[in-house]
PAMAR-742674 format. One record per residue (C-alpha): residue number from 1; chain; x, y, z. Coordinates in Angstrom, 2 decimals, always signed. Layout:
+-----+-----+---------+---------+---------+
: seq : mol :       X :       Y :       Z :
+-----+-----+---------+---------+---------+
: NUM :   A :       X :       Y :       Z :
...
+-----+-----+---------+---------+---------+
//
This chain:
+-----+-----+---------+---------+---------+
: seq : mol :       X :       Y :       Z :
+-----+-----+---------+---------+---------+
:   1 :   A :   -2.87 :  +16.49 :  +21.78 :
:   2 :   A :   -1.72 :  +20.05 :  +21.36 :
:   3 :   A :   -3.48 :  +23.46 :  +20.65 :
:   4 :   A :   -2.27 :  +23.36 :  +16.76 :
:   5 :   A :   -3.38 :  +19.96 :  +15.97 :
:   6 :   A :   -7.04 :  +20.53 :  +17.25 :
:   7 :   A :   -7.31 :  +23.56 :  +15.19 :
:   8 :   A :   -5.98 :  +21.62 :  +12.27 :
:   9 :   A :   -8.61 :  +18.89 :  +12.80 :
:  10 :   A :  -11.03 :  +21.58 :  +13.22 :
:  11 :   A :  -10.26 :  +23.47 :  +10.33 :
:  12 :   A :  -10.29 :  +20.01 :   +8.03 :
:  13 :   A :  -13.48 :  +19.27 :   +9.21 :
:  14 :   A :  -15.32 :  +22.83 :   +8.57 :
:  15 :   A :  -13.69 :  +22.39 :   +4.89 :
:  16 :   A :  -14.54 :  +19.43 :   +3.79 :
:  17 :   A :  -18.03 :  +19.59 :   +6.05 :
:  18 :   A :  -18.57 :  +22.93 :   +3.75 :
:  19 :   A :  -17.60 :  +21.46 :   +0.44 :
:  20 :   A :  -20.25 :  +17.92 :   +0.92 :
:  21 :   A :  -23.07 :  +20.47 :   +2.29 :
:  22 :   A :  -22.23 :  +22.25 :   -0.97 :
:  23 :   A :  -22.43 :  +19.24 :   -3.44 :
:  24 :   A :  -25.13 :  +17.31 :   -1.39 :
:  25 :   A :  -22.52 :  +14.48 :   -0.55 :
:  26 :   A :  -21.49 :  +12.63 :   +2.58 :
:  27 :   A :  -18.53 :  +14.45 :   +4.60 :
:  28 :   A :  -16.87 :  +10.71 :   +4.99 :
:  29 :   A :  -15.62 :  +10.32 :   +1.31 :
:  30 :   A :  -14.15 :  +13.60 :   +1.71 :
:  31 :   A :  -12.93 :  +14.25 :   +5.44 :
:  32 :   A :  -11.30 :  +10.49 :   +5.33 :
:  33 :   A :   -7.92 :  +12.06 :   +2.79 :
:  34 :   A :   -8.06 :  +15.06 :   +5.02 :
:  35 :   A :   -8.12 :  +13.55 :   +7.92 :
:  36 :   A :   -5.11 :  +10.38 :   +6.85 :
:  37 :   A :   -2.64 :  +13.17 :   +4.59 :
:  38 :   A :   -2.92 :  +16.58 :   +5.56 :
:  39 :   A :   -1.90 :  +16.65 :   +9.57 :
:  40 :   A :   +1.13 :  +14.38 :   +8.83 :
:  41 :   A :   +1.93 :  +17.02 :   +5.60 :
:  42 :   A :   +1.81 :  +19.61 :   +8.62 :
:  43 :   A :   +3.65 :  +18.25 :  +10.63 :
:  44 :   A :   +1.13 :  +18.29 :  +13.38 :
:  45 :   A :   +0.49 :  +14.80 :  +14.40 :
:  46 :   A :   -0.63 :  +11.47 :  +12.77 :
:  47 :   A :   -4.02 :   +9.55 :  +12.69 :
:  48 :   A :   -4.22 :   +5.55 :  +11.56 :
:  49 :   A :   -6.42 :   +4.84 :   +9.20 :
:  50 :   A :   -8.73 :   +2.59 :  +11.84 :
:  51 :   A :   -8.81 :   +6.37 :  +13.73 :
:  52 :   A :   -9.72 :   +8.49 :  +11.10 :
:  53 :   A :  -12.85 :   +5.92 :   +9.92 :
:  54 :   A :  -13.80 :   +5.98 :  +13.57 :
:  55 :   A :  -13.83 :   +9.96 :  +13.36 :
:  56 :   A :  -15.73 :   +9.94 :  +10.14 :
:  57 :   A :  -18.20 :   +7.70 :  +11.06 :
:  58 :   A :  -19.28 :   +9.23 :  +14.69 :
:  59 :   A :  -19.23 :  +12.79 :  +12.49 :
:  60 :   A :  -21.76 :  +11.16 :   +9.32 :
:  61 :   A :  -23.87 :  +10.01 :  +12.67 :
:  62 :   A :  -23.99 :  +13.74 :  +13.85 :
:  63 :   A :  -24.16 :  +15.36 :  +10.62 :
:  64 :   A :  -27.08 :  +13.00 :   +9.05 :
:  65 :   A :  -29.58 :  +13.89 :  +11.84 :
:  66 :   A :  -30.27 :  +17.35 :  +11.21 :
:  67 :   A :  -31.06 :  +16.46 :   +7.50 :
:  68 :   A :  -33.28 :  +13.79 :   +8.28 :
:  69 :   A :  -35.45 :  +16.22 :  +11.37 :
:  70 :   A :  -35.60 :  +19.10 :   +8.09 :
:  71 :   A :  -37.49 :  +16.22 :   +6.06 :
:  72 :   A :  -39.63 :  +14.44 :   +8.91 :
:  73 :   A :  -42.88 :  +16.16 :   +7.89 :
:  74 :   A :  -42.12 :  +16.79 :   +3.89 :
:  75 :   A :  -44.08 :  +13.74 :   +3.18 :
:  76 :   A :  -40.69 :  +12.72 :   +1.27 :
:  77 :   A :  -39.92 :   +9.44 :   +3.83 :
:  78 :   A :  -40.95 :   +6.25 :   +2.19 :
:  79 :   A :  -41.20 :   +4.15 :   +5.41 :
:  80 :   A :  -41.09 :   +0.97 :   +3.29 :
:  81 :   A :  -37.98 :   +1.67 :   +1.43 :
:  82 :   A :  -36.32 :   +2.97 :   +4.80 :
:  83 :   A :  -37.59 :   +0.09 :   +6.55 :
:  84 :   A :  -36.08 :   -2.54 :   +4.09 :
:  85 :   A :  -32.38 :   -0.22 :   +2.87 :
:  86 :   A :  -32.09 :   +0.84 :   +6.56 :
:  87 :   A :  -32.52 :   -2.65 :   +8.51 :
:  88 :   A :  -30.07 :   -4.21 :   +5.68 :
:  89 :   A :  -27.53 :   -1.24 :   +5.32 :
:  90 :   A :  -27.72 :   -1.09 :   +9.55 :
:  91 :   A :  -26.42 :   -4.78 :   +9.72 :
:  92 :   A :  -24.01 :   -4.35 :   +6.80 :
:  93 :   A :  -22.38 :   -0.94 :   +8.28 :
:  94 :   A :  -22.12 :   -2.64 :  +11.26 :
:  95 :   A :  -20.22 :   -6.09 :   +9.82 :
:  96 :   A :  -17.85 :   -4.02 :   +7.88 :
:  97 :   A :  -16.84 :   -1.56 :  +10.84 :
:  98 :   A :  -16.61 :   -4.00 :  +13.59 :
:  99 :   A :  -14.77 :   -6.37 :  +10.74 :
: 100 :   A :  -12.43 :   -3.32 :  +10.04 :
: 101 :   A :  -10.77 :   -3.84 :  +13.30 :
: 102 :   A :   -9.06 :   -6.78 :  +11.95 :
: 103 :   A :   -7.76 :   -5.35 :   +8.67 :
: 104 :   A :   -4.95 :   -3.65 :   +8.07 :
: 105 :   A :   -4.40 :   +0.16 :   +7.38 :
: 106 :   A :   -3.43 :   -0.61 :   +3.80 :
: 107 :   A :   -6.56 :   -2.73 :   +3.21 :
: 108 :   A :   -8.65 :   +0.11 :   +4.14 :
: 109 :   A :   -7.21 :   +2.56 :   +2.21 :
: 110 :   A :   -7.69 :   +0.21 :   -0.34 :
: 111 :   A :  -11.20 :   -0.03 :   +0.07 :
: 112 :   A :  -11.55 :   +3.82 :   +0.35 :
: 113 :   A :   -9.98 :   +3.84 :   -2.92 :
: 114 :   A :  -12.35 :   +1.66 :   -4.88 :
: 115 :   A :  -15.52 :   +3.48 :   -3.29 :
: 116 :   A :  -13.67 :   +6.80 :   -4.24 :
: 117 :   A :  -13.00 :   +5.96 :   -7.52 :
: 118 :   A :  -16.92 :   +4.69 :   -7.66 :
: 119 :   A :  -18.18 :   +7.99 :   -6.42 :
: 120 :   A :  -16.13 :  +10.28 :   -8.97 :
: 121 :   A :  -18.29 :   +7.87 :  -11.69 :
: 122 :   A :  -21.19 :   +7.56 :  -10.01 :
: 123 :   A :  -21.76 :  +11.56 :   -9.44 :
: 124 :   A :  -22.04 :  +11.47 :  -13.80 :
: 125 :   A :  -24.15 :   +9.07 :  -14.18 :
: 126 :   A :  -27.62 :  +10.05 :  -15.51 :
: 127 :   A :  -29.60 :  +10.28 :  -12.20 :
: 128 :   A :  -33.20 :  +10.62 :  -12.92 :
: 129 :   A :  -36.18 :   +8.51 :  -10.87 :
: 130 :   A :  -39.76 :   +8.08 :  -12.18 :
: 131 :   A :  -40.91 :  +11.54 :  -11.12 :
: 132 :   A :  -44.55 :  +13.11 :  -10.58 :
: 133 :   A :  -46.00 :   +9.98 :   -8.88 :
: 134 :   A :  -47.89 :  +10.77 :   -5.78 :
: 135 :   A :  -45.60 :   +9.50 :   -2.96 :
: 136 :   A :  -48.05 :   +6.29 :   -1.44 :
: 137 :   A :  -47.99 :   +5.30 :   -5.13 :
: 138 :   A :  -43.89 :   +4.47 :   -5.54 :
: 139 :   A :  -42.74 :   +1.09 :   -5.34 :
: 140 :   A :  -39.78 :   -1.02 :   -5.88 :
: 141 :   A :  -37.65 :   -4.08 :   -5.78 :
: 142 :   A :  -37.35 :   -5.01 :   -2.58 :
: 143 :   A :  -34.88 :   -8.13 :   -2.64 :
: 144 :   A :  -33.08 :   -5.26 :   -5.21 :
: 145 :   A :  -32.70 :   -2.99 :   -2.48 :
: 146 :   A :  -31.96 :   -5.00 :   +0.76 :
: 147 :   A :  -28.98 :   -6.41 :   -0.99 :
: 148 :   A :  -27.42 :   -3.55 :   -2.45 :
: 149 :   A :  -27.80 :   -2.12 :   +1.28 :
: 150 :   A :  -26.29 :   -4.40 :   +2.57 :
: 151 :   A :  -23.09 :   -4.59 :   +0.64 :
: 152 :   A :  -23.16 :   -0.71 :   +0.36 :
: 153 :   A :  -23.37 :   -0.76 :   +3.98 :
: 154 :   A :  -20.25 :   -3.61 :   +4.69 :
: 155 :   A :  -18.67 :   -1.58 :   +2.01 :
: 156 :   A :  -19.25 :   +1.78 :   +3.68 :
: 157 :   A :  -18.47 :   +0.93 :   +7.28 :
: 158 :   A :  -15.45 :   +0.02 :   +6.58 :
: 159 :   A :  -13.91 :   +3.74 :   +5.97 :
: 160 :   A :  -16.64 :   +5.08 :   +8.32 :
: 161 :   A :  -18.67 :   +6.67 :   +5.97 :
: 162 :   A :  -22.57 :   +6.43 :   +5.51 :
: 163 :   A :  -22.89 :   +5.55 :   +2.66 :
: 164 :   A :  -25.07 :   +8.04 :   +0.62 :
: 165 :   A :  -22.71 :   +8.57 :   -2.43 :
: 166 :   A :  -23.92 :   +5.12 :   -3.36 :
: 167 :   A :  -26.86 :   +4.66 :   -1.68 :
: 168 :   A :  -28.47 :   +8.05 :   -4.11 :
: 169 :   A :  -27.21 :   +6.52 :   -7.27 :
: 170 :   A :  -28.26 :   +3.17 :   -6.32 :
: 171 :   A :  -32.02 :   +4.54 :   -5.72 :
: 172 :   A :  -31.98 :   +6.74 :   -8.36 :
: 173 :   A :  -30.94 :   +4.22 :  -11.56 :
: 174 :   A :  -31.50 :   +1.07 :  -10.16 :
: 175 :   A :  -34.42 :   +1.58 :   -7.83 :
: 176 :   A :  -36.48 :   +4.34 :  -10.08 :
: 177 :   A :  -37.46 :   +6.14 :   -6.44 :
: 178 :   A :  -39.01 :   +9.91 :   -7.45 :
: 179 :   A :  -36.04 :  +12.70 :   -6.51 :
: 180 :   A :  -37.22 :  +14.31 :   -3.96 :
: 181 :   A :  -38.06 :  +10.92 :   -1.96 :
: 182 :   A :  -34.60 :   +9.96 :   -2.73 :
: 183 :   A :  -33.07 :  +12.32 :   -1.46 :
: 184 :   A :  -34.51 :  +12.69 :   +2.04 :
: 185 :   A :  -35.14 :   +8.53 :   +2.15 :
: 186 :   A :  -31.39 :   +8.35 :   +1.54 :
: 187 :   A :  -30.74 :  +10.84 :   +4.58 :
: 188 :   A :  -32.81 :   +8.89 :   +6.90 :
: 189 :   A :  -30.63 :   +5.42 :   +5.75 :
: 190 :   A :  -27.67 :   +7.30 :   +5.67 :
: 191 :   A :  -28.34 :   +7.98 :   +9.21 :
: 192 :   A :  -29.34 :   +4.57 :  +10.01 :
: 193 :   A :  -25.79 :   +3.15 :   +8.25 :
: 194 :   A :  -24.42 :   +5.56 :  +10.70 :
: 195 :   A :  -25.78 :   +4.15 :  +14.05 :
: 196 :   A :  -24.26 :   +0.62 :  +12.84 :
: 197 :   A :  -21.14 :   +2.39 :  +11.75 :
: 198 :   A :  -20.55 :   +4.06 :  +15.17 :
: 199 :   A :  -21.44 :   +1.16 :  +17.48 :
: 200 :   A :  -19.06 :   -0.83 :  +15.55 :
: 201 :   A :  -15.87 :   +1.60 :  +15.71 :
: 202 :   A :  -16.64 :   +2.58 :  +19.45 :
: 203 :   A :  -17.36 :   -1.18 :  +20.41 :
: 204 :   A :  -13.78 :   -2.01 :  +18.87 :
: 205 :   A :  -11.67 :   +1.26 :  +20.51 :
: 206 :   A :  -11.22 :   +2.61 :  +17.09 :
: 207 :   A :  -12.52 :   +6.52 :  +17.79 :
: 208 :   A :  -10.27 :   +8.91 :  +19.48 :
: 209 :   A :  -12.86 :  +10.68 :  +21.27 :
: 210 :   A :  -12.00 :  +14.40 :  +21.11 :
: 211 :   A :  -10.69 :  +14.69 :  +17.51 :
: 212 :   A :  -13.98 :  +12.51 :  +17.05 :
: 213 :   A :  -16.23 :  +15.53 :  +18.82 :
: 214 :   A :  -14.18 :  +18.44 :  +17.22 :
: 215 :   A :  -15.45 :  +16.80 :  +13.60 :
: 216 :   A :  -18.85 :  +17.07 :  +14.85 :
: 217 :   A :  -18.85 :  +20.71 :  +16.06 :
: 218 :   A :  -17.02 :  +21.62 :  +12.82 :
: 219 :   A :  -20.21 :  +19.52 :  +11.06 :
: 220 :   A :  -22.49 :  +21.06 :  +12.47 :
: 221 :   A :  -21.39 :  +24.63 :  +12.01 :
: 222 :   A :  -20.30 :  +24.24 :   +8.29 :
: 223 :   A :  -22.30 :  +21.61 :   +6.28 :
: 224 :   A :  -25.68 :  +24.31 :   +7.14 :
: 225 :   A :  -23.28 :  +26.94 :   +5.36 :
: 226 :   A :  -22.13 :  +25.32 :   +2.35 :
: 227 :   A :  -25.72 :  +23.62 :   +1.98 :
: 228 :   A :  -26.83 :  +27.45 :   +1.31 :
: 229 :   A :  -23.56 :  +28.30 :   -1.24 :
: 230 :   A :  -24.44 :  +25.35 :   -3.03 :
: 231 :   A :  -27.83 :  +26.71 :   -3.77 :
: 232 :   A :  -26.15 :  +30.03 :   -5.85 :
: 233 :   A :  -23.51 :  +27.92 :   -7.14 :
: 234 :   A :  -24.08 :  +26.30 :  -10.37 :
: 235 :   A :  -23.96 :  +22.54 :   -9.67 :
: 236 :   A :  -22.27 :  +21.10 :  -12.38 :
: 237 :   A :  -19.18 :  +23.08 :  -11.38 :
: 238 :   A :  -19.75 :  +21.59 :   -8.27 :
: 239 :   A :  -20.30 :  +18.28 :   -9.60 :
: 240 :   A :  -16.79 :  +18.61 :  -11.60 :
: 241 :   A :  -14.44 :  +20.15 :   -8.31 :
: 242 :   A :  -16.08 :  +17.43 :   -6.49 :
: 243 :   A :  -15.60 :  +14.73 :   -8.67 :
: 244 :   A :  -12.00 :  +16.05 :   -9.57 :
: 245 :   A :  -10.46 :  +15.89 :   -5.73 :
: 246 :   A :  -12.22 :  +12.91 :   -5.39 :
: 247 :   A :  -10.80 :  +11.30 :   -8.46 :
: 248 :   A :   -6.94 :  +12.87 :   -7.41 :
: 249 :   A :   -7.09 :  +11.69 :   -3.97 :
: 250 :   A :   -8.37 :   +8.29 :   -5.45 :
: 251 :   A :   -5.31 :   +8.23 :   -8.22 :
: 252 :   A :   -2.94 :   +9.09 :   -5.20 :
: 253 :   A :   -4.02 :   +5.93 :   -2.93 :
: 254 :   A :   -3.64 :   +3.87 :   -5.70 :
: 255 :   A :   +0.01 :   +4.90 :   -6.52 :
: 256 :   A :   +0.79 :   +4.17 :   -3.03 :
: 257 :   A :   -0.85 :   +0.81 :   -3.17 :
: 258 :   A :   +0.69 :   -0.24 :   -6.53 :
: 259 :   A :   +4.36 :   +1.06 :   -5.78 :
+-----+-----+---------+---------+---------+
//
């Protein structure tokens, strides 16, 4: 591994770290195009698709924990609801990236395109929870929310993400959980998803260690620095870029599925 492609790896992961701590998305649905098209473009080196969801997923696992340590005394962490998403979503991340060994590159992609193509829609949809009820007051459907887990989660560790493009959504419309708790109960699943995700694409040789650790630095130094951008920036311009590379990259796997 030469000099050029690390700082190509690193450079893809500071971008597209920057841009999901700007929109408040996970750097998987993202860094995953990035990681598969742009080297090769280069002309720098290559990565399967089984390596790039192994990179992703160790790098949601690094990225998710610092979110999750900002929220631990907010009040925001609905134990119950992590307890029943995170012990459902842990098993499913972990059947779909251990499963992923035996698929083919083309049936990921394929995957990553239908989740793509269900983020670009999902980040429009009216997202509003019951809001202004005291926190030990919320409840929910709890059959509702194990299952949806768990197929987010099978879904999810297939392309080595975490899982929270759905998972927010999912809690938002379907689950009626207050914003705020959303948002950092979703972290702390998101890094639960990612444990399962991990073990599964380490357990099955899929990571390639060092491009896998270069993500992480780059994670760590840029998400923090878009997450304060995306506070100035208005954020249904965000919403709209976002939404609009997801949705090309999403139109572009397809093509090369169909043709």
């Amino acid at each position: 591994m030469d000099f050029i492609f690390i700082i190509t790896i690193f450079l893809l992961g500071f971008i597209g770290s920057f841009i999901s701590g700007m929109a408040g998305i996970g750097g998987a649905i993202i860094n995953y195009p990035m990681l598969l098209y742009i080297p090769p473009l280069v002309g720098v080196g290559v990565l399967s698709a089984h390596e790039v969801t192994g990179i992703t997923g160790v790098q949601v696992f690094f990225a998710t924990i610092g979110g999750v340590w900002a929220y631990r005394k907010s009040g925001y962490l609905n134990r119950t609801l992590i307890t029943y998403m995170g012990i459902s979503i842990l098993l499913g991340s972990f059947i779909g990236s251990y499963g992923s060994k035996m698929m083919t590159e083309e049936t990921i992609t394929l995957v990553y395109g239908i989740l793509a193509l269900l983020a670009a829609v999902m980040m429009f949809l009216p997202k509003r929870g019951r809001e202004g009820i005291p926190p030990a007051q919320v409840s929910f459907n709890k059959w509702l929310a194990g299952i949806a887990a768990l197929i987010v989660g099978a879904a999810a560790g297939i392309v080595g993400a975490g899982g929270a493009f759905l998972l927010v959504p999912i809690m938002l419309v379907m689950l009626k959980i207050p914003t705020r708790m959303t948002i950092a109960s979703s972290l702390a699943i998101t890094f639960i998803s990612s444990i399962g995700v991990t073990v599964g694409k380490v357990s099955t040789g899929q990571v390639e260690l060092l491009p896998a650790l270069i993500m992480v630095v780059a994670s760590l130094v840029a998400s923090p620095l878009g997450a304060k951008l995306g506070q100035k920036v208005n954020t249904k311009v965000l919403q709209w870029i976002l939404a609009l590379l997801i949705l090309g990259t999403s139109i572009k796997i397809w093509v090369d599925i169909l043709l």
